[in-house]
ROZA-835054 format. One record per atom (N, C-alpha, C): residue in three letters; x, y, z. Coordinates in steps of 0.02 Angstrom, whole numbers, padded with zeros to 5 digits, always signed. Layout:
ROZA-835054
alaXYZ ...
This chain:
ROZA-835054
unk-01758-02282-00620 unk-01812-02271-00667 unk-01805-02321-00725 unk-01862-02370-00748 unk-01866-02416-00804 unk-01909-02395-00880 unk-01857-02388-00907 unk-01883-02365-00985 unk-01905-02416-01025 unk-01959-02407-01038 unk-01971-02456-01104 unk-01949-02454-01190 unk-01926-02479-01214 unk-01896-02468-01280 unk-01931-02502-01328 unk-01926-02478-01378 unk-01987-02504-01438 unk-01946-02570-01485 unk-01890-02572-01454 unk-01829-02639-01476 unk-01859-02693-01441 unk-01870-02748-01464 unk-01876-02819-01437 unk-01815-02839-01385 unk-01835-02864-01336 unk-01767-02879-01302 unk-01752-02965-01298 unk-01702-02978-01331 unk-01658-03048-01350 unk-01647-03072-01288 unk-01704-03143-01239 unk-01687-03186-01189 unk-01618-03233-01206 unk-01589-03243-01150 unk-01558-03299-01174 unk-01552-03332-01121 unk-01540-03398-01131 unk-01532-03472-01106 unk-01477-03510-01134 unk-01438-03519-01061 unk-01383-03515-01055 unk-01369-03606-01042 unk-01327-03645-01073 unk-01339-03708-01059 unk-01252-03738-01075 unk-01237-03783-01033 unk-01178-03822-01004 unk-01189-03896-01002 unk-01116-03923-00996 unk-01110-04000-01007 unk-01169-04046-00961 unk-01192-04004-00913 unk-01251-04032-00848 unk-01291-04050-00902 unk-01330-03994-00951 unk-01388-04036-00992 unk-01379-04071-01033 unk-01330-04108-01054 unk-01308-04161-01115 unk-01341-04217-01102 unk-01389-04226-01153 unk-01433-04270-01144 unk-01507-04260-01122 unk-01494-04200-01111 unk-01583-04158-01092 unk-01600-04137-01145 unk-01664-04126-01124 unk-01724-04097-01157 unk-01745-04030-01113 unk-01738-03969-01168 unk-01744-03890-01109 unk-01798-03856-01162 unk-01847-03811-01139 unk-01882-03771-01165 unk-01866-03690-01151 unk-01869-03668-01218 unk-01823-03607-01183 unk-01884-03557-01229 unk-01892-03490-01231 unk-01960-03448-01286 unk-01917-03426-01348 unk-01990-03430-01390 unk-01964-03421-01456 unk-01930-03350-01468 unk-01895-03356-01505 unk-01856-03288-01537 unk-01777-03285-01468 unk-01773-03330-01411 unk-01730-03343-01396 unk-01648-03322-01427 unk-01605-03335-01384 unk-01528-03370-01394 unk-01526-03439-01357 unk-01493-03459-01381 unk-01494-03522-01344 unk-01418-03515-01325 unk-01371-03538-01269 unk-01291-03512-01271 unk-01264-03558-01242 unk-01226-03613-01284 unk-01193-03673-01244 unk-01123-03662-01247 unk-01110-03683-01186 unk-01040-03669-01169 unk-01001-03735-01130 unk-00968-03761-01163 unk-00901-03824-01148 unk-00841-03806-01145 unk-00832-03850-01089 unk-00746-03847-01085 unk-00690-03887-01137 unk-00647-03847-01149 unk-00617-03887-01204 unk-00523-03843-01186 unk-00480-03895-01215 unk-00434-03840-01210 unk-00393-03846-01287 unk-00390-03781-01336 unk-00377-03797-01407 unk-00284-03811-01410 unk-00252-03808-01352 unk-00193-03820-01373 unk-00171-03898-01378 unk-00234-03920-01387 unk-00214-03993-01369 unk-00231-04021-01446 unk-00260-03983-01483 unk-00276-03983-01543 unk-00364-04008-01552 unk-00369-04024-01503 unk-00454-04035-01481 unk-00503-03957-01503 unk-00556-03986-01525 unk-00597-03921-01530 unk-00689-03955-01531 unk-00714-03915-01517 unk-00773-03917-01510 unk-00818-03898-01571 unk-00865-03923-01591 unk-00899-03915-01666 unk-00944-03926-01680 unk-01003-03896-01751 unk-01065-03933-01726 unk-01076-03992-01777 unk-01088-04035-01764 unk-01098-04090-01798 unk-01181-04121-01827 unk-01220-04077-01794 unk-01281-04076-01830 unk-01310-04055-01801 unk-01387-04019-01839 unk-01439-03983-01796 unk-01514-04020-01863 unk-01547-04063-01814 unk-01625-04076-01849 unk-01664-04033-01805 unk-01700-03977-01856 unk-01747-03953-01819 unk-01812-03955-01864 unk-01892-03966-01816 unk-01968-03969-01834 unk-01979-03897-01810 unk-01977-03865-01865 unk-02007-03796-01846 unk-02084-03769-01876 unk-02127-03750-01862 unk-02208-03753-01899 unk-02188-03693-01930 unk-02146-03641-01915 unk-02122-03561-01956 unk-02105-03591-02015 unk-02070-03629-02020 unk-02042-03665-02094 unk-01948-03624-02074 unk-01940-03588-02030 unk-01870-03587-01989 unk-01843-03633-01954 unk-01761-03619-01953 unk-01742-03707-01894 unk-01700-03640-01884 unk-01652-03695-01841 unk-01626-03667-01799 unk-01545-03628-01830 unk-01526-03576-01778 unk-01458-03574-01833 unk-01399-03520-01795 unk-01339-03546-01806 unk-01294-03535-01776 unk-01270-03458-01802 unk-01253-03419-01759 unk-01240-03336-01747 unk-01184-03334-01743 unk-01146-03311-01798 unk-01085-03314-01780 unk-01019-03380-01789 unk-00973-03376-01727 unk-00932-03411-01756 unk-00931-03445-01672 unk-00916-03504-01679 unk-00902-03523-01587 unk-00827-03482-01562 unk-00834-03456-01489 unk-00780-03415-01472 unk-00762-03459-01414 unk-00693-03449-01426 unk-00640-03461-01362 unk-00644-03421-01343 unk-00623-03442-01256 unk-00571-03395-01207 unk-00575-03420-01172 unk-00499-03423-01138 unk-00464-03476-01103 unk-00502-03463-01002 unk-00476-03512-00963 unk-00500-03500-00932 unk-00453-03458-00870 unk-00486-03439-00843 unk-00455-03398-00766 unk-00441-03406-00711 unk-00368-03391-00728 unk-00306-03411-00648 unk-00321-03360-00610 unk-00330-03375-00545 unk-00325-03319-00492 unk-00251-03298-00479 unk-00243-03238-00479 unk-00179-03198-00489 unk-00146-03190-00533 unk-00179-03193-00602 unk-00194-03156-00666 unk-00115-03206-00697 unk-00096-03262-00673 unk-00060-03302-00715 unk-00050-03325-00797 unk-00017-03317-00849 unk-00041-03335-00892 unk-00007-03389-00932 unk-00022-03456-00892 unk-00011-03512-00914 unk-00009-03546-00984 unk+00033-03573-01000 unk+00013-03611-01070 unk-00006-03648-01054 unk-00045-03676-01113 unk-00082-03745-01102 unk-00147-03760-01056 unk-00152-03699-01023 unk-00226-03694-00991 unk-00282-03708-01050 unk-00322-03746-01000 unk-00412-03746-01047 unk-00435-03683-01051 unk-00485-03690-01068 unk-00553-03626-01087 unk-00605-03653-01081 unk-00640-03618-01125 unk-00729-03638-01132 unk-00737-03618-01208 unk-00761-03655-01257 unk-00796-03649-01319 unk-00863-03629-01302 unk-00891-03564-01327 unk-00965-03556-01322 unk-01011-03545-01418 unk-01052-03555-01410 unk-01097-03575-01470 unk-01163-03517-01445 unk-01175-03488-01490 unk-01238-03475-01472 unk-01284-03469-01550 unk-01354-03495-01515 unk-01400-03517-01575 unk-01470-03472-01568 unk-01500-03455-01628 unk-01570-03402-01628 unk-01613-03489-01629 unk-01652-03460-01568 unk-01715-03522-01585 unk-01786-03480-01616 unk-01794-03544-01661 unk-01838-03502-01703 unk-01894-03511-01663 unk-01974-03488-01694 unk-02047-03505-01648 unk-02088-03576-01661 unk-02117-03602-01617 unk-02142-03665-01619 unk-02107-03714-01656 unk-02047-03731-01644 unk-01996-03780-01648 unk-01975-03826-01596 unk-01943-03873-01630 unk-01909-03934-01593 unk-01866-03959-01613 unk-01792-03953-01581 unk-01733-03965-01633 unk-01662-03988-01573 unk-01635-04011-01599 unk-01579-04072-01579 unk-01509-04024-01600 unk-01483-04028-01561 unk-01419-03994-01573 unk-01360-04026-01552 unk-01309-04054-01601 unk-01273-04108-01564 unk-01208-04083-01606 unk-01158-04089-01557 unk-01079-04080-01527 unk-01029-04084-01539 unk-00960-04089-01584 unk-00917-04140-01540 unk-00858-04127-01517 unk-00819-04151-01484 unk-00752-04124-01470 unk-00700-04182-01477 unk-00661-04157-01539 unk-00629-04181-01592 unk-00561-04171-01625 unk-00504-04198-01642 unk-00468-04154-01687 unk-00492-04143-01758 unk-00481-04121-01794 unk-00483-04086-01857 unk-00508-04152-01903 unk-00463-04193-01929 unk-00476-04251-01964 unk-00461-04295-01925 unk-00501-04297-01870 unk-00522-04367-01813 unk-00581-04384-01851 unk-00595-04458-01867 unk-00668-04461-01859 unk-00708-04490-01825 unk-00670-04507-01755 unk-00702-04499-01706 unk-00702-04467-01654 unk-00748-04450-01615 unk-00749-04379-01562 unk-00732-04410-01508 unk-00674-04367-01470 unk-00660-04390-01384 unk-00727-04389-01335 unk-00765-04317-01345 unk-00830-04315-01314 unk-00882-04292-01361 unk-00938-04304-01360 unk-01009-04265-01403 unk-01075-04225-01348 unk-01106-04215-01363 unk-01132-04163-01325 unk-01197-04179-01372 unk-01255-04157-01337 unk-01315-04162-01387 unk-01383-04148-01328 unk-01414-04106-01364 unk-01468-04062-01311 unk-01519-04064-01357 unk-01598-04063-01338 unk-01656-04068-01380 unk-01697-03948-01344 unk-01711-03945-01399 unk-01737-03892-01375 unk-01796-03875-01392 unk-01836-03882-01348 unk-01927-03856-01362 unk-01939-03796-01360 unk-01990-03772-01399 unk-02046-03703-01389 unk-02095-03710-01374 
């Protein structure tokens, strides 16, 4: 049996190192949820390094939270040091916007990035 609830229900769009360099349309009032591999014991971390967004709301875009680790998963529940993970980000897209969201994966006071990441997102 499907209930309808008088709560808005939060889509999300889910996006990885594949679209780096794309352009994705995802609906307004969205999540947007990017997720990279990174591994922090290496002192590397993932970050955002800028967001331009054209929004007609007079809203841009904006980060929820804090980016979360968690490492990734050995079959037979091993728990390795020095294993990678995944850094995930997730962002509210605002309505009738267009905005650039770019990356990097970095140490701390590097100022330059090992990798960058950068995705365009339409409404």
């Amino acid at each position: 049996m499907t209930t309808k609830s008088s709560q808005s229900v939060s889509l999300t769009t889910n996006v990885s190192e594949a679209e780096n360099g794309k352009t994705i349309t995802v609906q307004a009032g969205s999540n947007l949820v990017i997720t990279l591999p990174g591994n922090r014991s290496t002192g590397y971390s993932w970050s955002v390094i800028n967001v331009v967004s054209s929004c007609c709301s007079g809203q841009s875009v904006e980060l929820q939270g804090q980016p979360v680790y968690t490492t990734a998963f050995v079959p037979g529940g091993c728990n390795v040091v020095g294993r990678g993970g995944f850094y995930q980000f997730t962002f509210k897209i605002p309505p009738l916007c267009v905005s650039t969201i770019e990356l990097a994966y970095q140490r701390p006071r590097s100022k330059l990035a090992d990798k960058t990441f950068k995705v365009t997102i339409k409404h």
